[in-house]
N, C-alpha and C positions, 0 to 999 in steps of 0.2 A: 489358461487365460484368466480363470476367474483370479487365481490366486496373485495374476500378475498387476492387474488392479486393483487387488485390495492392498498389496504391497505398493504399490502407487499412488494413492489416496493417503498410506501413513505417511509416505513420503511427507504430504504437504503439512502434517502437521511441523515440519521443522522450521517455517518463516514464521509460525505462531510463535517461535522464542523470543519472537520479538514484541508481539501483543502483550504474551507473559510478564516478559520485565520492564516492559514498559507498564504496563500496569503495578507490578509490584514498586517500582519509580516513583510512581504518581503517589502510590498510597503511604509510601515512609517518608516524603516532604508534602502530602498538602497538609497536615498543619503547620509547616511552613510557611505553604504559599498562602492559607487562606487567615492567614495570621497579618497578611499585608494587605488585606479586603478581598471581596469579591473580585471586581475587575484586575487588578492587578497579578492575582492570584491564576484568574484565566488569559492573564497576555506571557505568563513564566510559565505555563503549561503549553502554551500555546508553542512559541518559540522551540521547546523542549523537542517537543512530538512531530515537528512539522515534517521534518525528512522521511518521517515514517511514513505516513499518510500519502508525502503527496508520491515517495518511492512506490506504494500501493497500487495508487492510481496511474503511473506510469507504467508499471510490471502487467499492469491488465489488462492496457490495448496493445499488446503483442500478441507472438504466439499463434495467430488466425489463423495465417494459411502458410502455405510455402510451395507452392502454384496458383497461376493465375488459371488455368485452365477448368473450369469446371465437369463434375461428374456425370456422368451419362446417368438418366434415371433409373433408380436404385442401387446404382454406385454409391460407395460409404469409404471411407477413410478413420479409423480409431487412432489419435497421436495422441504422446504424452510429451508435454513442453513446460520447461523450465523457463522462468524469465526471470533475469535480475537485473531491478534498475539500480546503477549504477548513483551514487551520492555524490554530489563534487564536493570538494572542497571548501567551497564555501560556505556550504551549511554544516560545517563543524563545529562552530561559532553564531552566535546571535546576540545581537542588542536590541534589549526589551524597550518598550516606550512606555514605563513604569508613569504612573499618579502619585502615587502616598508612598512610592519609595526611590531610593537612591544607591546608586553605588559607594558602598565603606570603600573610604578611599585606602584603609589597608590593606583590601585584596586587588581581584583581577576588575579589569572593567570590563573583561565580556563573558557569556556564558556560553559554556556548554551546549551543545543539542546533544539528545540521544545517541549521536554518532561521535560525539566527542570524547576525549580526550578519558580516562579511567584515572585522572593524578587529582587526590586530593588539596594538592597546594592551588590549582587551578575551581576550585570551587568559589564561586564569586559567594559574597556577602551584603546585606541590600539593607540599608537603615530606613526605616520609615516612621511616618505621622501623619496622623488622621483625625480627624472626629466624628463619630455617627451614635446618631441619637443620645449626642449629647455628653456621650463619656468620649475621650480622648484615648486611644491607642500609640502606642510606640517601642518601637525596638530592634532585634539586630536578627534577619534569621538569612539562611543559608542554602546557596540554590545545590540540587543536587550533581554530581559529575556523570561525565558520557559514560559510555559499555564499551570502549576503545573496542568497536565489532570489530577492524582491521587487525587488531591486535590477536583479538580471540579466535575469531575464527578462520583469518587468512584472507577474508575478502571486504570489500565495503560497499554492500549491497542490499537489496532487500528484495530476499529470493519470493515468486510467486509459481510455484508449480499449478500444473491443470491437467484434468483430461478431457479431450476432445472430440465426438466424435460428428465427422460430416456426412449429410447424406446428398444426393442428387436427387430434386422432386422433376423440373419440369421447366424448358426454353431452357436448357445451360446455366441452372441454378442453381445451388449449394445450399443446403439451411446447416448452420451448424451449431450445436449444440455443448456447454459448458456447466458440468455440473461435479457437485462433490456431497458425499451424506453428512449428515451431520456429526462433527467431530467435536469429542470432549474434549476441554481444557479444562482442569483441573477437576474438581469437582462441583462446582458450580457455574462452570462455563462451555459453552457452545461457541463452534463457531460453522458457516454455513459458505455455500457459493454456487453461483445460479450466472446464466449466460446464454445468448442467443445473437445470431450471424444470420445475414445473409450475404451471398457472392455471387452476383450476376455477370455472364459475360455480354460486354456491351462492344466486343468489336462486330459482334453478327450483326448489329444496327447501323453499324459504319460504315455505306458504300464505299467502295474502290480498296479499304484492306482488307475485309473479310476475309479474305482467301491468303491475307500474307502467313509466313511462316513462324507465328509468336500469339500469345496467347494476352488478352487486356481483361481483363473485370475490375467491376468495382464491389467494395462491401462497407458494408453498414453492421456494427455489433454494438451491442450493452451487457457490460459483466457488472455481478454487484455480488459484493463481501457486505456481511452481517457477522460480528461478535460481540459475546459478552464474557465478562468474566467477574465474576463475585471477588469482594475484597473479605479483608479478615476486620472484624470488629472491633477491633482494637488495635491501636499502635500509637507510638509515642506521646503525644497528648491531644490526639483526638478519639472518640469512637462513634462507630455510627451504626446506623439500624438499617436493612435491607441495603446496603451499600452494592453497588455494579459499577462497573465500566463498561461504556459502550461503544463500539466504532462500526461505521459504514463507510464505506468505498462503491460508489458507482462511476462507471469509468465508458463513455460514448467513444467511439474511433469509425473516423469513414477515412477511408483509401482507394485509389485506384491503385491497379495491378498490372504487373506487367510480367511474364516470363518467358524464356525460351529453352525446349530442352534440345540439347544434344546430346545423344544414347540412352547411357542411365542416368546422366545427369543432368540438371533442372537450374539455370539460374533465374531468380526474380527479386523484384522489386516492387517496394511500394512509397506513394507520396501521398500525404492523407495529414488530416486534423484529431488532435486529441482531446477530449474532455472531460475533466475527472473533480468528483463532488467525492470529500470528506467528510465526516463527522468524529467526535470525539467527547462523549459527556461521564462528566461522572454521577448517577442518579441514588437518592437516597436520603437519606438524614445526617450531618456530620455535626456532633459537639464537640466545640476545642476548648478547653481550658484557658481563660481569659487571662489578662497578665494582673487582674486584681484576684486575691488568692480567695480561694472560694465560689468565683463566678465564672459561669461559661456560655458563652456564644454558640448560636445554632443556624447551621447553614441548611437549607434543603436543595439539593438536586445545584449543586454549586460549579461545579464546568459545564460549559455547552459551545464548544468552538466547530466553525466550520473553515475548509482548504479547500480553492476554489485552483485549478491547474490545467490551463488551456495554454492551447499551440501548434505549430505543426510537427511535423514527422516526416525523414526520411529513409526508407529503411533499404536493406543492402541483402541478398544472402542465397543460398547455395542448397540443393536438395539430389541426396542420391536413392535410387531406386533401384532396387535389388529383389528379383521376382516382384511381391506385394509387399514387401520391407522398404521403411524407406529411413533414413535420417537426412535429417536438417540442422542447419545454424543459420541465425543472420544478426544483425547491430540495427539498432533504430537509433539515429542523431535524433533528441530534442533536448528541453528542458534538463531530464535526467536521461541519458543513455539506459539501453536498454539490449542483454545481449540474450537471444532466444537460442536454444538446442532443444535437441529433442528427435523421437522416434515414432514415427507408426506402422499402421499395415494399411494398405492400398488397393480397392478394388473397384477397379473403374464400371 
């Protein structure tokens, strides 16, 4: 057992490929971006990363349960659940609502997100002008291209693995619990995840069905993602001193539940609200190389963007039980679709 969550846990470091290069993204164009100012610099990162972020916080109100029926006290359930929200379409593409820049009208006029497109000819280009403190800025820089994820790796999602484990306290309650140790990214990076549930069943409170043949609860959980990861001190013409990336993801979801099992099998359902808080900063010192030769600009602690992603949820899905083995799948309809699998063991 031990050895089978610790091979569970490396699992999750595989949706970090995408903090990775998303940060390594960030670090070979902001002198780019921040060559076109401050603000402008944080609405072209902005744009870039958004699919990530708010994929995050959609991937994280999944996953809870896959019965509504709650466990007898001291009953536990251990599940491992994969959750991929799914990216439409139309966040492959973005138009920035740029200040001091403009789209070169000899390239693309839209740009890339991280999920876009891996074709250099599709790299938009942004001419700008400005004045601050008095010297005047101008010139031509070049927004960076997607990770064609669909391309590379077969899918277009943004996988969130977890381990689960629920227990039964007391009145047909559930506490359930979400956690992972702390895991390296690279060498100067961490990343963390922490999570807590509750699942009450509130048909016992409802005269005249309490006794029908199906099972209602509702739940209440908070998952929160913390990483960082260290940049390199140098690259193209900027460098900077204790440089980091930083992201959080805290993600609220309340549901009501619903299942019914026939034999080993279990179907349920849930309909519920989601609420998911981003962050995304890059913190530290960055000097860039000015366009008068000799002189350079210094930026401190220069992104600090937040994705705000609220809505409902419908979710769908199917659970078999096999002695104390169980497996699951189900789809959440929202903003980003969201498709859950996944295994545990069951002891009522």
């Amino acid at each position: 057992m031990t050895k089978t969550i610790t091979k569970i846990f490396s699992v999750l470091t595989f949706c970090l490929f995408f903090l990775n290069t998303g940060s390594l993204k960030a670090q070979d164009d902001i002198d780019q971006f921040l060559a076109a100012g401050i603000q402008d610099a944080n609405t072209l990162v902005e744009g870039y990363v958004k699919p990530l972020m708010v994929g995050f916080g959609s991937g994280l109100g999944g996953g809870w349960y896959n019965t509504a029926k709650a466990h007898k006290t001291a009953g536990f359930d251990l599940t491992v659940t994969v959750n991929a929200a799914y990216i439409p379409s139309s966040d492959r593409f973005y138009t920035p609502n740029l200040v001091n820049a403009t789209y070169n009208p000899s390239g693309p006029d839209r740009s890339p997100t991280l999920f876009g497109p891996e074709d250099e000819n599709l790299r938009p280009q942004y001419d700008y002008s400005y004045t601050e403190a008095g010297q005047t800025f101008n010139g031509t820089i070049t927004g960076p291209p997607g990770l064609a994820v669909k391309d590379n790796i077969g899918f277009e999602a943004v996988p969130v693995p977890m381990v689960q484990l629920g227990i039964g306290i007391v009145k047909n309650t559930d506490l359930k619990i979400r956690w992972s140790p702390k895991i390296d990214i690279g060498d100067d990076g961490e990343f963390k995840l922490l999570g807590f549930a509750l699942m009450h069943d509130i048909k016992q409170h409802i005269p005249g069905i309490k006794d029908l043949p199906f099972d209602l609860s509702f739940l209440a959980g908070f998952t929160k993602i913390t990483a960082d990861y260290g940049l390199q001190a140098s690259t193209g013409n900027i460098s900077s001193n204790n440089s980091v990336a930083e992201y959080g993801v805290n993600t609220w979801t309340f549901q009501g539940i619903i299942s019914k099992k026939f034999s080993v099998i279990t179907f349920y359902g849930g309909l519920g609200y989601n609420a998911s808080k981003s962050t995304v900063a890059l913190k530290g010192e960055y000097v860039l190389q000015s366009d008068i030769p000799g002189e350079t600009r210094t930026f401190t602690d220069p992104i600090d963007l937040k994705f705000n992603q609220n809505g409902p949820r419908l979710t769908a899905g199917m659970r078999l039980k096999l002695a104390i083995i169980t497996f699951h799948a189900d789809y959440t309809v929202q903003k980003y679709d969201v498709l859950s699998v996944g295994f545990g063991f069951n002891v009522r």
